[in-house]
BADO-644847 format. One record per atom (N, C-alpha, C): chain; atom name; x, y, z. Coordinates in pm, 1 decimal, decimal comma. Layout:
BEGIN
{rec 'A'; 'CA'; {X; Y; Z}},
...
# end
This chain:
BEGIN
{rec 'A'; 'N'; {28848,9; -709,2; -13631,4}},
{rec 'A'; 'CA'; {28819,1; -751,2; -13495,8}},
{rec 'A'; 'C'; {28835,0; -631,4; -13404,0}},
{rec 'A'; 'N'; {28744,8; -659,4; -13313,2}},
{rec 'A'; 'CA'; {28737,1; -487,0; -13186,8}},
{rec 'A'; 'C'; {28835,1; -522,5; -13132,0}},
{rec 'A'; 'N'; {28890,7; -408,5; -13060,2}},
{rec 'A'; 'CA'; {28993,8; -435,2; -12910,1}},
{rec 'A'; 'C'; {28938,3; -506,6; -12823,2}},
{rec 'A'; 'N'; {28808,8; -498,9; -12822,4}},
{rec 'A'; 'CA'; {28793,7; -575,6; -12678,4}},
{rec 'A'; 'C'; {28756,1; -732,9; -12734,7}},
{rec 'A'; 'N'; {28751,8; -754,1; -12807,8}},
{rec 'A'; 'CA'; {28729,9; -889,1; -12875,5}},
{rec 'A'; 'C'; {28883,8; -959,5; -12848,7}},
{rec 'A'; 'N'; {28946,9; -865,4; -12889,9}},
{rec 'A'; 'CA'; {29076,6; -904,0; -12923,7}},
{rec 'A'; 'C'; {29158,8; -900,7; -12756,7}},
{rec 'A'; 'N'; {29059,1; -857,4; -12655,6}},
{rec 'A'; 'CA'; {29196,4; -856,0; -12528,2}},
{rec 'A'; 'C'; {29105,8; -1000,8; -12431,6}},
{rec 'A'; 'N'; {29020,0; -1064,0; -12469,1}},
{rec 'A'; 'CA'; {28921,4; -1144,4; -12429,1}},
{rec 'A'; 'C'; {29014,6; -1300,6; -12454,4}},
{rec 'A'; 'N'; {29019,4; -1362,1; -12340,8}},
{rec 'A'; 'CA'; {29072,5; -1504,4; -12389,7}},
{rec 'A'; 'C'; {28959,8; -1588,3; -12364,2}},
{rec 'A'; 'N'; {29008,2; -1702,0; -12448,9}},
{rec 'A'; 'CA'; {28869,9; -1844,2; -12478,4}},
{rec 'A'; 'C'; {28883,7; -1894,5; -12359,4}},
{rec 'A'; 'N'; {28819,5; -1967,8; -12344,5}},
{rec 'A'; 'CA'; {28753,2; -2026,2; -12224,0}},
{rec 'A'; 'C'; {28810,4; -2200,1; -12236,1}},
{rec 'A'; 'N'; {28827,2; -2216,4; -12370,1}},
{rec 'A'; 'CA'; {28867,2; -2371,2; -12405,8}},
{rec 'A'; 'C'; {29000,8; -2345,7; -12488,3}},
{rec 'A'; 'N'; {29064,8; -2481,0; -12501,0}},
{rec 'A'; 'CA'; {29186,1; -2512,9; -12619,8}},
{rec 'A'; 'C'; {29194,8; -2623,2; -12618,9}},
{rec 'A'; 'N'; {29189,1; -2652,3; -12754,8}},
{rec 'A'; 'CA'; {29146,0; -2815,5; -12784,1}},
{rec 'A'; 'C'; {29288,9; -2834,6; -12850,0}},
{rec 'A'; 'N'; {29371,3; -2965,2; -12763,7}},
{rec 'A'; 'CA'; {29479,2; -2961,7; -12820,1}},
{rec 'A'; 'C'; {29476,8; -3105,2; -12943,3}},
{rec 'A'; 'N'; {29498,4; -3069,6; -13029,6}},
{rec 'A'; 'CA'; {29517,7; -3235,0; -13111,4}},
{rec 'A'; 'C'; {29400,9; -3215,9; -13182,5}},
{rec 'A'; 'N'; {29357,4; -3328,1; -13276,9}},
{rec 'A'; 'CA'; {29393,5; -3476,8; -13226,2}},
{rec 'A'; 'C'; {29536,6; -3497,1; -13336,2}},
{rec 'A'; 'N'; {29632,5; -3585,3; -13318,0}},
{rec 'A'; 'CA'; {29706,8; -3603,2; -13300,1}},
{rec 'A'; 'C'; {29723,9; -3774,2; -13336,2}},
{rec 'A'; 'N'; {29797,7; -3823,1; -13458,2}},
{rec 'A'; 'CA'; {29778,1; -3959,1; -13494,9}},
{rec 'A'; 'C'; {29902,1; -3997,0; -13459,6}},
{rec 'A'; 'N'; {29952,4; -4094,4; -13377,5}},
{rec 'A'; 'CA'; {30089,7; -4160,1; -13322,1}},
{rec 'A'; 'C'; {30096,4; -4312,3; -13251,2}},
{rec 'A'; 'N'; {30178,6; -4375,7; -13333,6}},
{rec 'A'; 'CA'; {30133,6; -4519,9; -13285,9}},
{rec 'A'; 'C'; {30072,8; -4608,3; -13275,1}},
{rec 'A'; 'N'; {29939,0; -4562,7; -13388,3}},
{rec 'A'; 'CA'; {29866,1; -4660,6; -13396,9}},
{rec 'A'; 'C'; {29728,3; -4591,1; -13300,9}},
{rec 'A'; 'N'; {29731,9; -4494,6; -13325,6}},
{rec 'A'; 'CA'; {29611,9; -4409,4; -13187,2}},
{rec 'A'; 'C'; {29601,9; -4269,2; -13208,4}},
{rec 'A'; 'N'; {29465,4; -4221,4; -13181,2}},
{rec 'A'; 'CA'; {29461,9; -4090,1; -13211,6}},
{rec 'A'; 'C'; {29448,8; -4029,1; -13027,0}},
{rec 'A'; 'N'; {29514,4; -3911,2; -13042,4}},
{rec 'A'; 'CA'; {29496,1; -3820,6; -12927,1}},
{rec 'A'; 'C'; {29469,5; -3704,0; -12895,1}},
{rec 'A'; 'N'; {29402,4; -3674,8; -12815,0}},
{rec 'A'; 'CA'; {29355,1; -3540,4; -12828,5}},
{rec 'A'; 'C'; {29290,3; -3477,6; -12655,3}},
{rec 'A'; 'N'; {29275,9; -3384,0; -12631,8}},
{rec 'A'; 'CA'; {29292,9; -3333,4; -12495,0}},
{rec 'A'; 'C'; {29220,3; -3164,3; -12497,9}},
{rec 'A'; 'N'; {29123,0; -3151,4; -12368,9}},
{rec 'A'; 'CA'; {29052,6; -3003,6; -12420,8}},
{rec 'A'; 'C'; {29106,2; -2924,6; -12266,8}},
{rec 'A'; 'N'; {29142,4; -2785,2; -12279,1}},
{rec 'A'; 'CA'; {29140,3; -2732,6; -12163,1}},
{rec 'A'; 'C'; {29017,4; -2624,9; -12114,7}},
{rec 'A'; 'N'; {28983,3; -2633,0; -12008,0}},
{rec 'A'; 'CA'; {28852,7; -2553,6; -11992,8}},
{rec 'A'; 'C'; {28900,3; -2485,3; -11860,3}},
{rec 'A'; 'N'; {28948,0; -2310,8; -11938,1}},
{rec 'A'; 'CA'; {29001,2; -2241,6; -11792,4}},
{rec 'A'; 'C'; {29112,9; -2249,6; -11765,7}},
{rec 'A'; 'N'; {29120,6; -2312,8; -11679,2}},
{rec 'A'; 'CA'; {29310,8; -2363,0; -11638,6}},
{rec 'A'; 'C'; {29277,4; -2539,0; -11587,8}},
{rec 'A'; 'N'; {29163,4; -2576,9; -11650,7}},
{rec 'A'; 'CA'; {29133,1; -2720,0; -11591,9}},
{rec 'A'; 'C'; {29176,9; -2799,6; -11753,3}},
{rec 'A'; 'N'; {29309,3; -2898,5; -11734,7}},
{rec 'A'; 'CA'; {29292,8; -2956,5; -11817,2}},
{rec 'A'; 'C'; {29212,9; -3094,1; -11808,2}},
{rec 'A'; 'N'; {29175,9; -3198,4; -11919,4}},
{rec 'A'; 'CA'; {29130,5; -3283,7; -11923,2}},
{rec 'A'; 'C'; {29229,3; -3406,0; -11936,5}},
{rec 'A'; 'N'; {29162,1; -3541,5; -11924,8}},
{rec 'A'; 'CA'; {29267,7; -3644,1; -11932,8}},
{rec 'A'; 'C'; {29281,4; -3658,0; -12035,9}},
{rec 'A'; 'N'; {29448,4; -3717,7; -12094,2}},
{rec 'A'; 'CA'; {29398,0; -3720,5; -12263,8}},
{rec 'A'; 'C'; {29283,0; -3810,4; -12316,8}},
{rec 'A'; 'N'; {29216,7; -3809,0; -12451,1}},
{rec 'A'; 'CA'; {29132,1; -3885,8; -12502,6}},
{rec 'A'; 'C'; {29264,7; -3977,3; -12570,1}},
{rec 'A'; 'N'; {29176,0; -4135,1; -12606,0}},
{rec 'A'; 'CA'; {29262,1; -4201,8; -12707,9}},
{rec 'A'; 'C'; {29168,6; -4305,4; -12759,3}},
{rec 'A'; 'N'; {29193,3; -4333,9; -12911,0}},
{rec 'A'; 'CA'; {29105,0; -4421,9; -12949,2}},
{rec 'A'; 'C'; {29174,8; -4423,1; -13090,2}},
{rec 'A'; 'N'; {29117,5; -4490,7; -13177,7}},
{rec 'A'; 'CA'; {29119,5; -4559,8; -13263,9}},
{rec 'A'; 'C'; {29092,0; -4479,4; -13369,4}},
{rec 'A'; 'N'; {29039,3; -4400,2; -13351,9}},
{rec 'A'; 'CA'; {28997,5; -4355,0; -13477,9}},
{rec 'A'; 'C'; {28973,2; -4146,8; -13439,8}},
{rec 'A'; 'N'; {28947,3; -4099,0; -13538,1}},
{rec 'A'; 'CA'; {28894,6; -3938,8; -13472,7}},
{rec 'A'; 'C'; {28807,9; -3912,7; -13429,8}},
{rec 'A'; 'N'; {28726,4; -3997,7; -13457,3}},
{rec 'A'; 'CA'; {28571,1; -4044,3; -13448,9}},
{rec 'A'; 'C'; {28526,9; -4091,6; -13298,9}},
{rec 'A'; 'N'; {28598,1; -4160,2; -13268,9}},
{rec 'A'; 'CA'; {28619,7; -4241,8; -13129,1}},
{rec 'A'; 'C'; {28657,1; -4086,8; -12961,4}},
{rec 'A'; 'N'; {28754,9; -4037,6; -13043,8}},
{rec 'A'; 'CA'; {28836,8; -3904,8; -12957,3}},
{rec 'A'; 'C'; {28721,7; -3837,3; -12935,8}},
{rec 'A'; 'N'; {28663,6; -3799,8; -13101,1}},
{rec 'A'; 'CA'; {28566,9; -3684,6; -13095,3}},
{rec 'A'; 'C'; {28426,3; -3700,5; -12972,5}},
{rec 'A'; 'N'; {28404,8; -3852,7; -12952,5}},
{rec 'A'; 'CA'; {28317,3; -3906,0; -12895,1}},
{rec 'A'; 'C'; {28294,7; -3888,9; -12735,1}},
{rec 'A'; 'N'; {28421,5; -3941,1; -12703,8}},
{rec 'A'; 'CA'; {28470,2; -3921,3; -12578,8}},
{rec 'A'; 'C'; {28471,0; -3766,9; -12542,0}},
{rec 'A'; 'N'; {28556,4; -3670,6; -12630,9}},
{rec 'A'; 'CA'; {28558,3; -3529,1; -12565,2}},
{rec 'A'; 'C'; {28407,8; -3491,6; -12575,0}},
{rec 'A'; 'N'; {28310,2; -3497,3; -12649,2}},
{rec 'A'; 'CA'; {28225,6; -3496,5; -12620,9}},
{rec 'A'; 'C'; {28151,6; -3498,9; -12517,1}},
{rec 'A'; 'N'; {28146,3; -3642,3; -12445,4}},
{rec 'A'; 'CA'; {28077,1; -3703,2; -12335,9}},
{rec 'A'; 'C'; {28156,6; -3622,7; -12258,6}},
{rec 'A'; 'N'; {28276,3; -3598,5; -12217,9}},
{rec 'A'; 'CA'; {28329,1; -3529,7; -12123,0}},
{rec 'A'; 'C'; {28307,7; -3387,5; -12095,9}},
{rec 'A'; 'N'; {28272,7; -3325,4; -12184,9}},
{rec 'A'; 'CA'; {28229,9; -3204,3; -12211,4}},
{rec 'A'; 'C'; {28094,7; -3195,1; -12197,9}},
{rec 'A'; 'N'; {28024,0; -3297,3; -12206,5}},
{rec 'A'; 'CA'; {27871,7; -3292,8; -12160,0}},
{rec 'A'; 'C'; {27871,8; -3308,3; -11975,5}},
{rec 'A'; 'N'; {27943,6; -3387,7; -11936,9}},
{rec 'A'; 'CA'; {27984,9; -3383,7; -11810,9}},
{rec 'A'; 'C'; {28000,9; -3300,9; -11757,5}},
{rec 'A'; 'N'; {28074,4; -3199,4; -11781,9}},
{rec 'A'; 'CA'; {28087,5; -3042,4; -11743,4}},
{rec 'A'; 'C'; {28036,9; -2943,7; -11741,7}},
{rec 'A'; 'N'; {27959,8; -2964,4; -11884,9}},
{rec 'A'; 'CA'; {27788,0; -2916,3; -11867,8}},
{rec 'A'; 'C'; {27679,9; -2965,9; -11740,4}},
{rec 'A'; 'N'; {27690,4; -3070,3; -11724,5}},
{rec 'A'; 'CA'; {27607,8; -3128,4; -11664,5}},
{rec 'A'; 'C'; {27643,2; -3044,6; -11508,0}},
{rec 'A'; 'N'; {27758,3; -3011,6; -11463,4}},
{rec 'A'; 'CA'; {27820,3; -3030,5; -11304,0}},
{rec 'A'; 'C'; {27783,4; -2879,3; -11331,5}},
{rec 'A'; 'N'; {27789,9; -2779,2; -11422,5}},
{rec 'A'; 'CA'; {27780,3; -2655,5; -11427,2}},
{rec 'A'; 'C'; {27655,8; -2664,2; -11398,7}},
{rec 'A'; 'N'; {27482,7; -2699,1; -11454,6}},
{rec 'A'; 'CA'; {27426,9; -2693,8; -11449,3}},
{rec 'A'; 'C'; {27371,9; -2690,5; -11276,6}},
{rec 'A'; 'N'; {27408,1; -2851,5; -11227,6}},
{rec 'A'; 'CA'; {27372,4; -2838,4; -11101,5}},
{rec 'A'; 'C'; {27423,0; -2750,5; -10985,7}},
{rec 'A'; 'N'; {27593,8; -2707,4; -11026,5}},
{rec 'A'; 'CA'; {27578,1; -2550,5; -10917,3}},
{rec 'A'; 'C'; {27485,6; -2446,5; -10962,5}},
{rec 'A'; 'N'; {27445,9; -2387,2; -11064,1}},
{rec 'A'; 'CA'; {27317,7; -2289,9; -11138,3}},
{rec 'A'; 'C'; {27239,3; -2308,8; -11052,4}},
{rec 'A'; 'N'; {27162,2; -2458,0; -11017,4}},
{rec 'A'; 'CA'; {27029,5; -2508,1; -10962,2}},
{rec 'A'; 'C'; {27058,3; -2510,4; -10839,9}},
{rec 'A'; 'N'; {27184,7; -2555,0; -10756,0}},
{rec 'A'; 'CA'; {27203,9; -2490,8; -10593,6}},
{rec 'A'; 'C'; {27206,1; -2316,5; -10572,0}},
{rec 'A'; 'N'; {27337,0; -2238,6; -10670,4}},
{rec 'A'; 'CA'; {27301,7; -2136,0; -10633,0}},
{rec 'A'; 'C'; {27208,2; -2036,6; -10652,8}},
{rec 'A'; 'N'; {27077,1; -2097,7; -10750,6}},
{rec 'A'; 'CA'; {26971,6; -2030,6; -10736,4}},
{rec 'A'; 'C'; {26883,7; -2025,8; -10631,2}},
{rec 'A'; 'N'; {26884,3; -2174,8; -10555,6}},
{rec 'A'; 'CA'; {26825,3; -2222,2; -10462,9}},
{rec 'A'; 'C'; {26835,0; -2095,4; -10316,9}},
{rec 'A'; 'N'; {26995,8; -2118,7; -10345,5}},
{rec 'A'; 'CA'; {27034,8; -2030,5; -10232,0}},
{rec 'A'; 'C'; {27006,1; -1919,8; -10237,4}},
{rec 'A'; 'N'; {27016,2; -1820,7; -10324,9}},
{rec 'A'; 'CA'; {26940,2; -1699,9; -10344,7}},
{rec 'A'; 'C'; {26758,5; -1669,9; -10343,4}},
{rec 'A'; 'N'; {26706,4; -1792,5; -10386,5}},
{rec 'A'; 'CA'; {26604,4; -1759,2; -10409,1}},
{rec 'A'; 'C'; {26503,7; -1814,6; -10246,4}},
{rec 'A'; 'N'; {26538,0; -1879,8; -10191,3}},
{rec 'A'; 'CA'; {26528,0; -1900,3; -10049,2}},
{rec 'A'; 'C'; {26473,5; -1838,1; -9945,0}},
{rec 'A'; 'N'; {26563,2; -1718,2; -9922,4}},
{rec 'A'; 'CA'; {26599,1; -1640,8; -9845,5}},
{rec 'A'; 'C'; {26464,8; -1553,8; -9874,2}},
{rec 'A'; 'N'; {26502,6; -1488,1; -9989,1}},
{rec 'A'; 'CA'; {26409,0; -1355,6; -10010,9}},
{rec 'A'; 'C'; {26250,6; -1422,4; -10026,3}},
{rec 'A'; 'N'; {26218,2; -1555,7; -10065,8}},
{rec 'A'; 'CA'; {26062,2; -1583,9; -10068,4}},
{rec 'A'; 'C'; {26032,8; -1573,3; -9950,2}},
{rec 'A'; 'N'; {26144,3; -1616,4; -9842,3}},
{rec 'A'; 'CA'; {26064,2; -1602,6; -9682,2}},
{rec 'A'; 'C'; {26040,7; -1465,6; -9607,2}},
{rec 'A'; 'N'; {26085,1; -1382,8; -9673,6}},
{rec 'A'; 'CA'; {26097,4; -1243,2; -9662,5}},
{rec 'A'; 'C'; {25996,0; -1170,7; -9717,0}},
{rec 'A'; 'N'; {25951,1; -1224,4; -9854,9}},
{rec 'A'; 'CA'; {25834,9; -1125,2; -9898,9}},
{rec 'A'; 'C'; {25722,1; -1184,0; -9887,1}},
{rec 'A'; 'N'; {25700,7; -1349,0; -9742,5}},
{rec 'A'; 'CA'; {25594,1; -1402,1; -9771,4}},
{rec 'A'; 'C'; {25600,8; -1374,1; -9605,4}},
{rec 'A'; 'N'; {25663,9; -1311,2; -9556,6}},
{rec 'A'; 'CA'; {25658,4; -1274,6; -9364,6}},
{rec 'A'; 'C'; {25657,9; -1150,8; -9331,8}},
{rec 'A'; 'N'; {25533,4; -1131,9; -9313,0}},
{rec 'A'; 'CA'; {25475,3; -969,9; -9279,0}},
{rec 'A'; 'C'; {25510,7; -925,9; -9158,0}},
{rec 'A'; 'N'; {25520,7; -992,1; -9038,3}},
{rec 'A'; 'CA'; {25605,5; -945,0; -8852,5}},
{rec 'A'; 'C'; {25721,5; -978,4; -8946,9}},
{rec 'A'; 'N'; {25767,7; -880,5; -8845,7}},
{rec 'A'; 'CA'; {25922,9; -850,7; -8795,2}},
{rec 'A'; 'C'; {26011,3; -980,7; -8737,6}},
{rec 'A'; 'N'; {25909,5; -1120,4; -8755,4}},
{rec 'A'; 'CA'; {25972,1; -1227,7; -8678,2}},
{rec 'A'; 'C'; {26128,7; -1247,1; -8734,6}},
{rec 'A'; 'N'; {26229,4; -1293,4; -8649,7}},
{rec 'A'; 'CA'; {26335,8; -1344,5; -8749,4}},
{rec 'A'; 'C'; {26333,6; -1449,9; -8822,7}},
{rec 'A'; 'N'; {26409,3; -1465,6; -8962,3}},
{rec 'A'; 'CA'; {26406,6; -1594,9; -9061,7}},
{rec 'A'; 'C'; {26475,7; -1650,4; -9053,4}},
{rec 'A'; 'N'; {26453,4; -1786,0; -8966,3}},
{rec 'A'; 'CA'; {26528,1; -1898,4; -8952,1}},
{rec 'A'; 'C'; {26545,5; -2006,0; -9038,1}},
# end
């Protein structure tokens, strides 16, 4: 493994799953954001849920991408489509 591979931390940590009581548990961190725990019945059930939750996060990432492109890309079309000196309001 390189040094710089090696001075790089993950982005996730999937804690569990974890069988206690009759329930499996399990919990993902993304960043310094943890998640609520998962619980279900089976691993199958956990795996399901972190899933969907993790598609969720995909999903919310996606739509800042699609605002802050918006916002960047905005600005400069009105700029290279306005030949005077008018200001861009």
């Amino acid at each position: 493994m390189s040094e710089q591979a090696s001075q790089e931390t993950s982005l996730y940590q999937i804690e569990g799953p974890t069988y206690q009581e009759g329930a499996w548990t399990a919990s993902i961190t993304l960043k310094e954001q943890k998640s609520p725990p998962f619980h279900g019945g089976t691993k199958e059930e956990v795996q399901e849920q972190m899933l969907h939750y993790l598609g969720q996060q995909a999903l919310e990432i996606e739509k800042a991408r699609i605002v802050l492109r918006k916002a960047f890309e905005g600005p400069s079309e009105k700029r290279e489509n306005n030949d005077s000196n008018e200001p861009i309001v």
